[in-house]
N, C-alpha and C positions, 0 to 999 in steps of 0.2 A: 800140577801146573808146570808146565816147561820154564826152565827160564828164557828169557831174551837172548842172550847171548848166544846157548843152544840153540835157539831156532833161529840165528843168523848164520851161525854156524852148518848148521844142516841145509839151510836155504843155498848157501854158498856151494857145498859140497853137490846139492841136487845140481845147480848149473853146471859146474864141472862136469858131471857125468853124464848132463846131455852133451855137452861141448867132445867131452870126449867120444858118444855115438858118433857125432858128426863127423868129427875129425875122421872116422874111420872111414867116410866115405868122400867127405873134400880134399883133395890138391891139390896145388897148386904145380904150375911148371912155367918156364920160360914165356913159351906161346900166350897163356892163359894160367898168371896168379891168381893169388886167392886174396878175397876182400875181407878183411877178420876187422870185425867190429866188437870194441869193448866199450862196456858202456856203463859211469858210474851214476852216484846219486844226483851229482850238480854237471858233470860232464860225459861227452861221448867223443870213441876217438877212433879212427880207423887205418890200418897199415894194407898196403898193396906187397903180397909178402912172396918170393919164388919158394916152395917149401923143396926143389930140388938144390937148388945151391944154400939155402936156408939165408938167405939177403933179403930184407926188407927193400923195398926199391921206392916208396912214397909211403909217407905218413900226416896222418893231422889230427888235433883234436882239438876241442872247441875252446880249447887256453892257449891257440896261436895269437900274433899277433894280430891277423887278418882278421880273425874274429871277435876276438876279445872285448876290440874296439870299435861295434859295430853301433852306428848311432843305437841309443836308447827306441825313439821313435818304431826302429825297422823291429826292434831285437825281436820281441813275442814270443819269449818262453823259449824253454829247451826244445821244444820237437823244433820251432823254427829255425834255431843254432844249429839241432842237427842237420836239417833240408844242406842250410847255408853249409856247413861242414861237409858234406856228400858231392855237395856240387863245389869245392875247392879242392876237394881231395881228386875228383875225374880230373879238373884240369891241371893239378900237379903230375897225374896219370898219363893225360896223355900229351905232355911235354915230354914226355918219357916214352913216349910213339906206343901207351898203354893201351886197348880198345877193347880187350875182351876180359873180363875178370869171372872166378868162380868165388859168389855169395857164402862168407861163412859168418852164419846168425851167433856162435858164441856161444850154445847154449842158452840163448833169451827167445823168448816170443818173440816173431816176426809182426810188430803191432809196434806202436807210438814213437818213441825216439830211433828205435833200429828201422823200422820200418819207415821214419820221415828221412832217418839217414840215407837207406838206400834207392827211394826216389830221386833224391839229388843228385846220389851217385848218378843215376840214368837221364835225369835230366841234365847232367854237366857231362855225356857221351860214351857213360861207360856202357856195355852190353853184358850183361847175366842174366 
């Protein structure tokens, strides 16, 4: 039997090694950063990153204050944090005259929290 910590550990390691396929083939540049989304057990967080000057240019995760403190009533669980997180992160984006980003999933399935994340993203005006 495996132990636990082994199989966190190798779970961990299989992410990394998708993240890094992708990596091989996402970008980011000036024109058009890349959207990298990390995503833990109780939170998800997203940076708007240039990987040619390697500068973060916007970031947010669902431990800002904007979010944090979101009535109880609206909150409805993480994927809903996440929506709400996607769509503050486009608008700190494009105060930043941001409009086109290239999606990097992180090595996770594009499914529940990343994928309510990057709805938001596009429903708060980002394009990828």
């Amino acid at each position: 039997m495996i132990k636990a910590s082994r199989l966190r550990k190798s779970r961990r390691l299989q992410r990394l090694r998708r993240h890094g396929r992708i990596r091989k083939r996402v970008h980011g540049t000036a024109s058009r950063p890349r959207l990298a989304v990390y995503r833990s057990l109780r939170n998800i967080e997203g940076q708007v990153i240039d990987d040619d000057r390697q500068h973060t240019l916007a970031g947010l995760s669902t431990l800002a204050p904007e979010l944090r403190n979101a009535a109880p009533a609206e909150a409805g669980g993480k994927i809903a944090a996440a929506r709400r997180a996607g769509k503050l992160l486009a608008a700190r984006a494009s105060e930043r005259g941001i409009t086109k980003v290239v999606f990097d999933r992180g090595g996770y399935r594009y499914h529940g929290r990343v994928k309510a994340f990057a709805e938001g993203a596009r429903e708060g005006g980002l394009i990828f």
